[in-house]
C-alpha positions as CSV (number, residue, x, y, z in Angstrom):
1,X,112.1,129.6,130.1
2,X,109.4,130.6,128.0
3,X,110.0,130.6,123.9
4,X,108.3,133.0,121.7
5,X,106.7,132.1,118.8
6,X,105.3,133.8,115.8
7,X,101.7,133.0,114.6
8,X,103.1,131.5,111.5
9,X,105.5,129.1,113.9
10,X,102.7,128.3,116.3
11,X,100.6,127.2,113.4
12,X,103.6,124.8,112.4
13,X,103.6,122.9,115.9
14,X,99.8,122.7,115.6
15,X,99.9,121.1,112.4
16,X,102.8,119.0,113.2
17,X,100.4,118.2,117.2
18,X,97.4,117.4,115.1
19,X,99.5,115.1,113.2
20,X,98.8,116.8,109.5
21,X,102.2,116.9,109.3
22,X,105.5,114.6,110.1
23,X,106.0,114.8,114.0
24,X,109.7,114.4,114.8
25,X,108.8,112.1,117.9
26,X,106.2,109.6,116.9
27,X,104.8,107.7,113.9
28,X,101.1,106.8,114.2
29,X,100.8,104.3,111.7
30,X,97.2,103.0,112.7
31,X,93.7,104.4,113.8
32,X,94.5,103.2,117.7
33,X,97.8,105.6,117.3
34,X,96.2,108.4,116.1
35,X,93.1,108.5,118.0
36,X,95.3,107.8,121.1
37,X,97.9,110.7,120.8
38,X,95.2,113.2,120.3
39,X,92.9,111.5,122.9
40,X,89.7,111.9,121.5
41,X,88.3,113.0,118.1
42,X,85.1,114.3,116.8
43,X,83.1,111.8,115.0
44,X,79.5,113.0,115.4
45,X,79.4,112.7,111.4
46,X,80.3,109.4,110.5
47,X,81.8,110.0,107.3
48,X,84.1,113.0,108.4
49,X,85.5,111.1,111.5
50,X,86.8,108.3,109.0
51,X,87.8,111.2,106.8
52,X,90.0,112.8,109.6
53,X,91.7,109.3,110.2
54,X,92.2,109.2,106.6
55,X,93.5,112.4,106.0
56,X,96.2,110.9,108.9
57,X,97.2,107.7,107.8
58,X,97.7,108.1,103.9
59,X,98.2,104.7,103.8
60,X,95.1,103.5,103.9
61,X,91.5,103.7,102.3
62,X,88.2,103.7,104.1
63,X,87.6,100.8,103.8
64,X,90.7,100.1,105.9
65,X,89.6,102.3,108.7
66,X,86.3,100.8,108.8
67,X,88.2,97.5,109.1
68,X,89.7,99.2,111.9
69,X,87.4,100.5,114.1
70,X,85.6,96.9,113.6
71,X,88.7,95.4,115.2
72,X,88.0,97.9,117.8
73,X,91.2,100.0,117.6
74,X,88.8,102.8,118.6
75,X,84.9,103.4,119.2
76,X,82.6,106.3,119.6
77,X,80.6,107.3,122.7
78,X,79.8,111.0,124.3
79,X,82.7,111.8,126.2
80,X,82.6,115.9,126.5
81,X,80.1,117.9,125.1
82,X,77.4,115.8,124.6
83,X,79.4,115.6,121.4
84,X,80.4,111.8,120.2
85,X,84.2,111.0,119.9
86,X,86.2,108.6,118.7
87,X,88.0,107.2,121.6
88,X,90.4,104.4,122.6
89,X,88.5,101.7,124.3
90,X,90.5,101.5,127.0
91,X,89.8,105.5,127.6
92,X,86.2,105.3,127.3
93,X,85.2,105.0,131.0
94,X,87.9,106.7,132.6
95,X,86.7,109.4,130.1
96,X,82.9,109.3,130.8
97,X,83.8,109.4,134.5
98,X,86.1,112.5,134.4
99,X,84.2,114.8,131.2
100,X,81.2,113.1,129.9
101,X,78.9,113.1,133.6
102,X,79.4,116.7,133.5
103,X,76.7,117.0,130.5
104,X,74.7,115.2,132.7
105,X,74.2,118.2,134.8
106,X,71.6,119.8,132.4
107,X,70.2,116.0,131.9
108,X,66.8,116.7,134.1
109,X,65.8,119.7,132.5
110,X,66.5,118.3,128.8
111,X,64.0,115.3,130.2
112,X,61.5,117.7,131.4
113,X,61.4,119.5,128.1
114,X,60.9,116.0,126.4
115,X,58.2,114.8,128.7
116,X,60.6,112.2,130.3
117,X,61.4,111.1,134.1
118,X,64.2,110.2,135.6
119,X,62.6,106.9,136.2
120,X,62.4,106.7,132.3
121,X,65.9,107.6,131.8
122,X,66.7,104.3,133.9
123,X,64.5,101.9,133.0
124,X,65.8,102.9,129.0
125,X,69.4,102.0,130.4
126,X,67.9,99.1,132.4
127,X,66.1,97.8,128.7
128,X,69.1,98.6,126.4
129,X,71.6,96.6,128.7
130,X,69.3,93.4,128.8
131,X,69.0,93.7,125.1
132,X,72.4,94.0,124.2
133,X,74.0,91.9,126.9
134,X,75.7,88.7,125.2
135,X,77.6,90.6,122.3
136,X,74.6,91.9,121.0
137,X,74.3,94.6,118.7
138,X,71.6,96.7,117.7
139,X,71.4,99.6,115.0
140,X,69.8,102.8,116.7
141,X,66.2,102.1,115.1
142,X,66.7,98.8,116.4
143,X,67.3,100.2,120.0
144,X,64.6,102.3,119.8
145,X,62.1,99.9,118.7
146,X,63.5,97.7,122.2
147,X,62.5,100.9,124.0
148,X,59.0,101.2,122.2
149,X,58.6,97.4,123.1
150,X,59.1,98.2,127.0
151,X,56.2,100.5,127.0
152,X,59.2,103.7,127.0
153,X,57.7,106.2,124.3
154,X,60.7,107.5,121.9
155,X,59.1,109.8,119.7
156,X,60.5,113.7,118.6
157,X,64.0,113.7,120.9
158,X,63.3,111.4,123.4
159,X,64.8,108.1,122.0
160,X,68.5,110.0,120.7
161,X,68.5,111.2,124.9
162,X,67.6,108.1,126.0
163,X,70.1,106.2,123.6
164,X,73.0,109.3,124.8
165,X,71.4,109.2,128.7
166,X,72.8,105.0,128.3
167,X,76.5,105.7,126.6
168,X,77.5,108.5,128.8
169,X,76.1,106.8,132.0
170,X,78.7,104.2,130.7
171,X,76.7,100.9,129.9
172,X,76.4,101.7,126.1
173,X,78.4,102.7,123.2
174,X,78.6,103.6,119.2
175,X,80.3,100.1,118.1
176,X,82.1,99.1,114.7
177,X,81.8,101.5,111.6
178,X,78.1,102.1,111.3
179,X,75.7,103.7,113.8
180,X,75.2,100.1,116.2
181,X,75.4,100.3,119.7
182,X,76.9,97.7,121.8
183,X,77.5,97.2,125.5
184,X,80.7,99.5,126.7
185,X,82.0,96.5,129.2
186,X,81.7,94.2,126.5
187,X,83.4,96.2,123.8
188,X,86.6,97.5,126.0
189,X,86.7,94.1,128.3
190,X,89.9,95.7,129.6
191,X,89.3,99.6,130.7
192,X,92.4,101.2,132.4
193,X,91.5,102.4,135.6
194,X,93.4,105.9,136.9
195,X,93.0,108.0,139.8
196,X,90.9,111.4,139.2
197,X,94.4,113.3,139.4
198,X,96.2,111.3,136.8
199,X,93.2,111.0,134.8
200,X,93.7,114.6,134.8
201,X,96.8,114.8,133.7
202,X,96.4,112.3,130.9
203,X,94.2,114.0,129.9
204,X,96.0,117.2,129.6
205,X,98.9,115.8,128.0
206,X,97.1,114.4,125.5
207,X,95.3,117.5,124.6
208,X,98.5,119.4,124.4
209,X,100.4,116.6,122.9
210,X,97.9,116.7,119.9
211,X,96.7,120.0,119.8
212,X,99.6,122.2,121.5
213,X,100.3,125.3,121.1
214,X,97.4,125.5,123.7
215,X,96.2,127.3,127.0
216,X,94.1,125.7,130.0
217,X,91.0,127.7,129.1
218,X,90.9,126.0,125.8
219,X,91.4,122.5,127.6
220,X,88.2,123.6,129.3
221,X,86.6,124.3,126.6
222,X,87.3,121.0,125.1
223,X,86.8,118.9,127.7
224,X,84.0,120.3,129.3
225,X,85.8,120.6,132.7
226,X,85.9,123.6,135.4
227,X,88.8,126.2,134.5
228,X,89.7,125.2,137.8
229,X,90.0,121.5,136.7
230,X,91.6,122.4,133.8
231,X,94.2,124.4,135.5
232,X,94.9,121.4,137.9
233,X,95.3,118.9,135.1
234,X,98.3,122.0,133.3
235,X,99.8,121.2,136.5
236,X,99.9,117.9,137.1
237,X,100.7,117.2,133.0
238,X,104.2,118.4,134.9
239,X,107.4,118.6,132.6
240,X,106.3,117.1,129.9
241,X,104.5,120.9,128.8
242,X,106.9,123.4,127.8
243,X,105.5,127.3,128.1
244,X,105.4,129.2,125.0
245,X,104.5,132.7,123.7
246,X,102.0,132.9,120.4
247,X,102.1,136.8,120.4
248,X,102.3,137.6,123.7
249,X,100.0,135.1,124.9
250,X,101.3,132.2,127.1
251,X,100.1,128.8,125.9
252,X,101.5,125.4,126.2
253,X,103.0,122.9,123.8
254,X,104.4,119.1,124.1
255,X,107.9,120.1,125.1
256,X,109.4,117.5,122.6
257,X,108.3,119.5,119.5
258,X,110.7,122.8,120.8
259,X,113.5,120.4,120.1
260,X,113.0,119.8,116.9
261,X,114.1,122.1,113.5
262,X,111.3,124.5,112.3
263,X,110.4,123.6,109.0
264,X,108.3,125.9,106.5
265,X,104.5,125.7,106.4
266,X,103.2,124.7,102.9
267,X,101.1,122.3,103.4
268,X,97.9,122.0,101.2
269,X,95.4,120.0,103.0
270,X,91.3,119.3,102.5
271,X,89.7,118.4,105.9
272,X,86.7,117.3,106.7
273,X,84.1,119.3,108.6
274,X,84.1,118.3,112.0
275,X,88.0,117.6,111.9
276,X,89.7,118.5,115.3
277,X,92.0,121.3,113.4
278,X,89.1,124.0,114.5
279,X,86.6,122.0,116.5
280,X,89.5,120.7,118.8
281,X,89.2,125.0,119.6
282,X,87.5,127.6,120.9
283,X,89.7,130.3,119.4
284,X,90.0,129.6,115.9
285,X,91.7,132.9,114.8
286,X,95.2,131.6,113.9
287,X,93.7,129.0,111.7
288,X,90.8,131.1,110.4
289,X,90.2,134.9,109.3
290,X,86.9,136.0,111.3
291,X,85.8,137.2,108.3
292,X,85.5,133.9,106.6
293,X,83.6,132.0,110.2
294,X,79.8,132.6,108.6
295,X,81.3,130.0,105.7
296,X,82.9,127.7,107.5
297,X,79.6,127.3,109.8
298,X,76.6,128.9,107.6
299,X,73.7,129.9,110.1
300,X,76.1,129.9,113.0
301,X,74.0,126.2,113.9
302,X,77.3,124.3,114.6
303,X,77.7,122.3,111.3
304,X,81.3,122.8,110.1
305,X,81.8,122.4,106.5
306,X,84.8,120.8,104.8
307,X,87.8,122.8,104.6
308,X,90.2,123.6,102.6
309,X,93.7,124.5,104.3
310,X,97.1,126.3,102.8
311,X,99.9,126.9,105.2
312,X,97.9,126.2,108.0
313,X,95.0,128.5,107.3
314,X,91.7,128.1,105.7
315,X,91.5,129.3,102.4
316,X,88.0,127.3,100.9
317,X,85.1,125.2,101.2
318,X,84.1,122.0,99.9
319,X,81.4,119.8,99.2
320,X,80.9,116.3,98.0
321,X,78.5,114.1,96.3
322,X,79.1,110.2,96.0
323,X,78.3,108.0,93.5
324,X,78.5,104.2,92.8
325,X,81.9,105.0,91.3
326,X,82.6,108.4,91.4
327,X,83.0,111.6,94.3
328,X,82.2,114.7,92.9
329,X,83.5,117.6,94.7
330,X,82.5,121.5,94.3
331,X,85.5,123.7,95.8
332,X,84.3,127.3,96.9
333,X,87.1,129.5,97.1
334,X,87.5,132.1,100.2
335,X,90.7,133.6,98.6
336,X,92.1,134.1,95.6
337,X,93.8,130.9,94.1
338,X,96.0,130.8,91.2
339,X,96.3,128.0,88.9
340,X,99.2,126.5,90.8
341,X,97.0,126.4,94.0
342,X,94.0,125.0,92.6
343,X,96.7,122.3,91.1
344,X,97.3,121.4,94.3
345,X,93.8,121.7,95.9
346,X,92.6,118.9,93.2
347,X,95.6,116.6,93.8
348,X,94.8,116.5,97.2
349,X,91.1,116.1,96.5
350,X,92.0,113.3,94.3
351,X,93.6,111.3,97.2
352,X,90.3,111.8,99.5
353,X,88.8,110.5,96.0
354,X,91.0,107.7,96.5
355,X,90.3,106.9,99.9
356,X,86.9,106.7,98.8
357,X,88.0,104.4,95.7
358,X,86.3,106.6,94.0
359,X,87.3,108.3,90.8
360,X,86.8,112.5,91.5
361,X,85.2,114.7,89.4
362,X,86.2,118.6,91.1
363,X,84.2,121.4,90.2
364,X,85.2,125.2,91.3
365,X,82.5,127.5,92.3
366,X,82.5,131.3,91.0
């Protein structure tokens, strides 16, 4: 049976997928929950990848979710895209196997372009393992430096391929809370292992489970894979996806959620700009008016800014500048706001002030 849904209702189950609001069948009350359920987040900016965990678990600070990924509850590496993620360590090969070789397709001609062999390419993953092997750790001029020292010349691009080339061949990753890399093997000891098939279908639940109402083509999209693939993985993911109708489109959602009550969409959230609320999609209509897209990503050169969201759209902008003690924030309005609204944009900038511990000073554009 398939159940229609409005855009308003769809929006609610995204939310309530994406964990922005109460889910009815889980509690993620840590970073390993969260980056778990929705099976990889972006984190190619530091800052707004602990913001998006943040934003999640209002319980704690950054400085908690630093703690966290030191503990390793999650790490980064280039799993789809060529994009980093935040990942669960015990995903990150399985991950790199199934998504992250495919950006290795256009690898040759980005190392022709950069004056690089393939030779090159493996000697820098050859150096890199040898330096880090032991529980070493090296920041990413550090790394580069090794390179230099091996007679491997990093200059323009080359070293940020040749330090990508070594984490999404699998021997590297982004370790910890800063930008050091350590050895993948010796930062998840204990990978888990699954066939291709169920790795597809993990895969695909996840994505639904924390980002349904969704269709296979926008798995693909996220993932990187084949439509084919993507299809595939829908079909193995089985019962557990439920069919749905957003406006006359099929899509698919966890099939837990159409059990549970609808409840209203109010929610007045500020995200940060890489959060997987749009970049977890490549058709970002029901979450944002076309009309508003050149804001959101000035230039069209794939920096998100920080958004504000009401009821599930995106209704402003924000910026922010830190200080020894205090965040100030400018808010640029794409809609009207009345006094009430801006109320509540400023209490919720004051708890990303506070995850900061940070005292916010908010400013409102014209």
């Amino acid at each position: 049976m398939t159940v229609d849904l409005t855009p308003r209702a769809a929006l609610a189950l995204r939310m309530t997928s994406l964990l922005l609001r109460p889910h009815p069948t889980t509690r993620a009350d840590g970073v390993a929950e969260v980056v778990e359920w929705l099976g990889a987040m972006q984190a190619q900016d530091l800052a707004s990848g602990l913001w998006s965990l943040g934003v999640r678990l209002p319980a704690l600070s950054e400085a908690d979710v630093r703690a966290a990924l030191e503990r390793r509850e999650a790490l980064r590496t280039w799993p789809m895209r060529g994009t980093v993620h935040l990942v669960a360590p015990a995903d990150a090969r399985w991950m790199l196997e199934l998504t992250g070789v495919r950006s290795l397709a256009g690898a040759a001609t980005r190392r022709a372009a950069l004056g690089l062999t393939e030779a090159d390419a493996d000697r820098a993953v050859e150096v890199l393992g040898a330096a880090l092997a032991g529980g070493g750790r090296l920041t990413r001029a550090q790394c580069l430096a090794t390179l230099e020292a091996a007679g491997i010349a990093t200059g323009g691009q080359r070293g940020y391929h040749l330090l990508w080339y070594a984490s999404v061949r699998g021997v590297t990753c982004l370790a910890g809370a800063d930008q050091s890399f350590a050895l993948l093997d010796e930062w998840a000891p204990a990978p888990r292992r699954p066939e291709r098939d169920e790795a597809l279908a993990l895969l695909a639940l996840r994505y639904v489970r924390g980002h349904g109402p969704v269709t296979a083509r926008e798995f693909a999209g996220w993932t990187g894979l084949t439509l084919t693939d993507a299809r595939r993985a829908f079909a193995a993911a089985g019962d557990a996806l439920a069919e749905v109708s957003v406006d006359g489109e099929p899509a698919s959602v966890d099939r837990a959620l159409l059990d549970a009550p609808p409840r209203p969409v109010d929610d007045l959230l500020v995200l940060p700009g890489f959060d997987e609320y749009l970049l977890g999609y490549r058709d970002r209509t029901l979450m944002l008016d076309p009309a508003h897209a050149r804001a959101i990503v000035p230039g069209g050169n794939g920096v998100f800014q920080a958004t504000v969201v009401r009821a599930g759209r995106v209704v402003g902008t924000w910026k922010r500048t830190i200080g020894p003690a205090r965040v100030t924030v400018t808010v640029h309005p794409l809609v009207d706001l009345d006094a009430r609204q801006r109320a509540r944009v400023e209490r919720a900038l004051g708890r990303y002030a506070a995850f900061l511990d940070r005292t916010p000073r908010i400013d409102w554009s014209t």
